[in-house]
N, C-alpha and C positions, 0 to 999 in steps of 0.2 A: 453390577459394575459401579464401580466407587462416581460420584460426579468429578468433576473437573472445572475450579472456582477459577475464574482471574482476578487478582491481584494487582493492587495498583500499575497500572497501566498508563505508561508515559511516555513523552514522543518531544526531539527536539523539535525549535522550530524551523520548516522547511525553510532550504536556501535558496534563492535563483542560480541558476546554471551560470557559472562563471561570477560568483556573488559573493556574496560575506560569508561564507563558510567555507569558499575553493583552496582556503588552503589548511583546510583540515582535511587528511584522507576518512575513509570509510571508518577505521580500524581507531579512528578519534573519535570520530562521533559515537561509535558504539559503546568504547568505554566511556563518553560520558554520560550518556544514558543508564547505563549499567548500574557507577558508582550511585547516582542518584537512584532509579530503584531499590538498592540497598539500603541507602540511606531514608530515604518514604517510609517502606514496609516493616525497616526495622527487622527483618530476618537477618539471623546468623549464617555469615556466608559459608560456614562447613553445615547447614542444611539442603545447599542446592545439590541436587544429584546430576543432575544436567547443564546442557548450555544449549539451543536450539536457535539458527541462526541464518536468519534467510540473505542474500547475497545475490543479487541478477548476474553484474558485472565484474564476477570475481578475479580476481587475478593472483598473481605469486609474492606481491608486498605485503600480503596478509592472507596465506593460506589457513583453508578451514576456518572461516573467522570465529565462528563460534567457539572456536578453542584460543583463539590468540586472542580477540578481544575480553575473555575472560580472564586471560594472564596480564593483559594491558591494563584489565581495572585493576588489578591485585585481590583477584580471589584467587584461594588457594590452591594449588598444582594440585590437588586431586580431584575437581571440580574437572569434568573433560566436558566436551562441547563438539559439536558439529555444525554443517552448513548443508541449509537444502537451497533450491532453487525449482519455484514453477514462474518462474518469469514472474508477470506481475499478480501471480498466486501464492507467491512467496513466504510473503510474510503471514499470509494466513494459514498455509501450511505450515509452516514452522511454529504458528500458535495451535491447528490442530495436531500436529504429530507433539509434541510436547503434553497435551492434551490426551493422546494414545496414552502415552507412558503412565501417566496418571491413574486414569482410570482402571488402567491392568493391572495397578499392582507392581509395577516395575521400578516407578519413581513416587516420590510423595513430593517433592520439590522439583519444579522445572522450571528455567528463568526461559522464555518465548521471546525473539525479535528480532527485525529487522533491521540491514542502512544499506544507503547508497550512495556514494559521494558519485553525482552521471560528472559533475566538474572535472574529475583528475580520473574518467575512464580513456585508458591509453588507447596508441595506434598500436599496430603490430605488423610483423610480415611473419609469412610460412613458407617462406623459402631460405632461410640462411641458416639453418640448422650445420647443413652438409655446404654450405661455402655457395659462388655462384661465380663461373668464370670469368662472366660478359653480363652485358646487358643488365639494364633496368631493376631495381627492387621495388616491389608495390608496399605500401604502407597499409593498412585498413584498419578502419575509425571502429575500433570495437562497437562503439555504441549505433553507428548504420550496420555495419555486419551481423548484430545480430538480430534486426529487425529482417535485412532482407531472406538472410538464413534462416527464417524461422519456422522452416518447411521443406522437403526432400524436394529438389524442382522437377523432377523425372517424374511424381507422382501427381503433381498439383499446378505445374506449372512455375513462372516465374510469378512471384507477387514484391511488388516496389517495394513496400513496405506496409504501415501499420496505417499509413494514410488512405490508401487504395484499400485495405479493408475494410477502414470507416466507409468511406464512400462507397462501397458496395453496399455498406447496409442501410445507406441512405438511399440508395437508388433502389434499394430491395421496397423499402416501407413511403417510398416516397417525399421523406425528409428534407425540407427545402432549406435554402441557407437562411432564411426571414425565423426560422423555429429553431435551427441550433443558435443562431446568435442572441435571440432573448431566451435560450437555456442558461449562456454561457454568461449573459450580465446578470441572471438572478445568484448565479454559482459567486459569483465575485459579489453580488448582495448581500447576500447571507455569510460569508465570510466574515464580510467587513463587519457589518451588524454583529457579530459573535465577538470580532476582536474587540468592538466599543463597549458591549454589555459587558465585557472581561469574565466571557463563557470559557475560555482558553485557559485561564489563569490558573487554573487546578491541574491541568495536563499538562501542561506544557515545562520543557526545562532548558531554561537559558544555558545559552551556552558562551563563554570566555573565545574569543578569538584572537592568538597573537598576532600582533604588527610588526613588522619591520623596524620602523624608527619610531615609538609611542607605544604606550600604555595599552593592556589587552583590551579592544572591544568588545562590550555586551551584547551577544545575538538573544533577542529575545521576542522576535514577532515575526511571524511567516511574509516571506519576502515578496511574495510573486500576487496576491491579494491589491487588486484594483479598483479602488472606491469609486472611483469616478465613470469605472466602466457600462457603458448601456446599449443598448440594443443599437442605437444607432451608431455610435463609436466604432461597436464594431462590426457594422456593414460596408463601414467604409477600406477595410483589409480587404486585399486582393487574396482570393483561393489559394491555396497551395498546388493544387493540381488543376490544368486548363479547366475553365467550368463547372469547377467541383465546389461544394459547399464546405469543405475542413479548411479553415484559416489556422492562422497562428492565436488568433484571439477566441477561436471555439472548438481549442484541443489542449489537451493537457500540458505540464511544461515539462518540462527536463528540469529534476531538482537535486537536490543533498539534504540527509538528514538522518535520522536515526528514532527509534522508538522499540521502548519493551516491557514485559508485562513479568508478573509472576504467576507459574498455574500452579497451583496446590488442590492434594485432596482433600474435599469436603469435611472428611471426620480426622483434617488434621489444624483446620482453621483456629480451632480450640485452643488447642497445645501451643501454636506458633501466635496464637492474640492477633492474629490477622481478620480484616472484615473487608472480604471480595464485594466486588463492583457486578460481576455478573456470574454466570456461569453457560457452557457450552451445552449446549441442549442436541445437537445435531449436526452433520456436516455432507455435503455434494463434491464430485468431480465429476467434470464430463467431457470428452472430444470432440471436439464438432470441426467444421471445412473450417483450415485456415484463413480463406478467405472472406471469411465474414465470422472472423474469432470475434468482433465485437460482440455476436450474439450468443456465444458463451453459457450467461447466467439464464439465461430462457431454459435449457435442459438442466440447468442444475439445479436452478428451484422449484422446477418440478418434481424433478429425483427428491430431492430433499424434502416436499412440502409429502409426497406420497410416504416418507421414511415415518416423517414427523405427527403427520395428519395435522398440521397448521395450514394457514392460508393467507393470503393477504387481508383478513378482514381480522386477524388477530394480530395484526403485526402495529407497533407502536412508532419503528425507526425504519425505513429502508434505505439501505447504500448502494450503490451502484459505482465501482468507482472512475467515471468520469476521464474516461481516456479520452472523449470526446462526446460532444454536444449528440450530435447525433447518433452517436451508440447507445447513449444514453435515453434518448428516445425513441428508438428502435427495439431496443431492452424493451421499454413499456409494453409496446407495440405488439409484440412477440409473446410478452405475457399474459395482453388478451384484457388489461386494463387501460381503465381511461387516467389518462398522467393529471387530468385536473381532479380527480379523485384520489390519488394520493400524493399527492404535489405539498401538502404540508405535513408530508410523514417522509418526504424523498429529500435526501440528502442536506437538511435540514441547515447544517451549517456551511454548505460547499462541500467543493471536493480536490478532485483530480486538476481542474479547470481552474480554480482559484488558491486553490490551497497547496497545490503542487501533487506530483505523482512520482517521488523517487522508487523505484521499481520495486526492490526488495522489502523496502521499509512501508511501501502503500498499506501493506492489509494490515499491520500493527496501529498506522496511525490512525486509520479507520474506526479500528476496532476501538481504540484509545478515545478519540472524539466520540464515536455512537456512543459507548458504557457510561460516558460521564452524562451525555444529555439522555439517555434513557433514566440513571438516578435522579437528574435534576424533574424531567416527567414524573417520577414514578410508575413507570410504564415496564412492563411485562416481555415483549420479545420484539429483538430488533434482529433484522435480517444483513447480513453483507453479502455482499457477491460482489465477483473480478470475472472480467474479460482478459484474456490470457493470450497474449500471442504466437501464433503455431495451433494454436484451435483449440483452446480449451476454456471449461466457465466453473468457478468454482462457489459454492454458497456456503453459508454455517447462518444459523439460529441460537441467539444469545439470550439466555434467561435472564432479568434481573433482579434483583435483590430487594428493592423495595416497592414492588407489587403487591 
């Protein structure tokens, strides 16, 4: 089976929810990510076979994005595309199913990625289809609806949301709010530290945002990145839920943005004069109780490390993505390591927590950040894993290129 190389891999940068990017929809950001890809790698766009396109909050302003936002950059109508969705598995699925294609034989060119504008995800009702004679219409806030629905409640129960399952896994591992909050200032640490060293400056692609009455603004630095944030800053946040340790400052945000990659076959790298950043070595899914989906990556890096026969003692980079402080170290906990042993191999430049977690586009930009600071290491394999809401954890193992 052929490998499966990634290719420049690139990612706008993330918006804050209701920010400098709210008024670009999904179906913008993805073409501009796109154009730029093509522009980076220098492939000819009647090479791409595919369009692979992950989407959490889709809607009908831009169905199947993966198709429409390929006609939006102006690659060619015969270029077709789709849209998957694992929640915030997303984007990593749409890098390894793109990845599938590859490796079979099926495609030699696949463009991989993800967006999510959470800014302009709409309300809706399910009741005006057929009219309503009397009485009240309910709205619902896509973006709660499908946290609370993200489980049959006849089988599981009702679960609040994504909050109440962090906290479940705090209260499972004992996670106090004093541990997730200097997680969550080191995550906004290391951010900031990466955006000064100008680590970003090779992935990242500005993005044009029009104005109203003036000249387009330059979005070109991730929005939601808090230098000044510390452990004690943010102790001083009241819980989100009575007594509970998830705040607003040691859980991930609500973003917008966009990111994508090129997979090409190995023995086509040659012919197209392309030079991959890494390649995919291996992939995990797994289900586990909705109610403590935090812990997710704990069965899928197992599945995967058992596929692999890797381990954490070979690994260069590990992601976790950072839905919250506390899952985040629950994750560890789960995995049967000590977090100050690989604490300068875990998420190295932030994440979820500082760098934003637009749903569909997380595991792109993930992947996008880890491949660039594994080449700058020269470092061998880096691991990603997602927490996936509705119970699932997903891994992959990335080889790189200058090992």
């Amino acid at each position: 089976m052929r490998r499966a190389a990634i290719v420049s891999p690139l990612r706008t940068p993330v918006g804050a929810f209701g920010g400098t990017l709210r008024a670009l929809p999904a179906e913008e950001l993805a073409a501009v990510v796109l154009k730029e890809l093509l522009n980076r790698s220098g492939v000819e766009p009647e090479r791409i076979e595919d369009m692979v396109f992950a989407q959490s909050y889709a809607n009908s302003e831009a169905p199947c994005i993966g198709r429409w936002a390929a006609l939006h950059a102006g690659l060619p109508i015969e270029v077709p595309g789709l849209q998957t969705d694992r929640r915030c598995g997303g984007g990593l699925q749409a890098v390894v199913t793109a990845a599938m294609m590859v490796q079979t034989g099926a495609a030699d060119v696949v463009v991989a990625g993800g967006v999510e504008s959470m800014s302009n995800i709409e309300h809706y009702t399910t009741t005006m289809r057929w009219g309503r004679r009397s009485g009240n219409v309910a709205l619902y806030d896509r973006l709660d609806r499908g946290r609370e629905r993200s489980q049959p409640e006849w089988r599981f129960g009702p679960i609040s949301g994504m909050i109440e399952t962090a906290e479940n896994v705090a209260s499972r591992y004992g996670i106090g709010r004093e541990e997730s909050d200097a997680f969550a200032a080191r995550s906004h640490e290391r951010a900031a530290a990466a955006w000064k060293s100008g680590k970003f400056a090779s992935e990242v692609v500005p993005v044009e945002v029009p104005q109203r009455k003036a000249d387009p603004v330059l979005f070109s630095q991730d929005e939601g990145v808090r230098a000044d944030s510390t452990a004690e800053s943010l102790s001083r946040l009241a819980p989100i839920m009575s007594g509970g340790t998830v705040t607003a400052g040691n859980a991930s945000q609500q973003n917008d943005a966009a990111a994508a990659c090129l997979i090409v076959a190995e023995d086509k790298l040659g012919e197209l004069d392309l030079e991959p950043l890494g390649f995919l070595r291996g992939w995990a899914a797994v289900g586990c109780d909705p109610a403590t989906m935090g812990l997710g990556p704990v069965p899928a890096v197992a599945k995967l490390f058992d596929r692999t026969s890797v381990s954490f003692d070979d690994l260069d980079l590990i992601e976790v993505n950072e839905a919250f402080a506390g899952q985040v170290l629950g994750v560890v906990k789960g995995w049967g390591v000590k977090e100050d042993e690989i604490a300068d191999r875990l998420n190295v430049n932030g994440s979820g927590i500082s760098l934003g977690h637009p749903i569909g586009a997380t595991g792109v930009r993930i992947l996008t950040t880890m491949l660039h600071e594994l080449d700058r290491r020269g470092g061998k394999f880096a691991l990603e894993t997602m927490c996936i809401g509705g119970g699932q954890g997903m891994a992959a193992l990335f080889e790189g290129v200058a090992a």
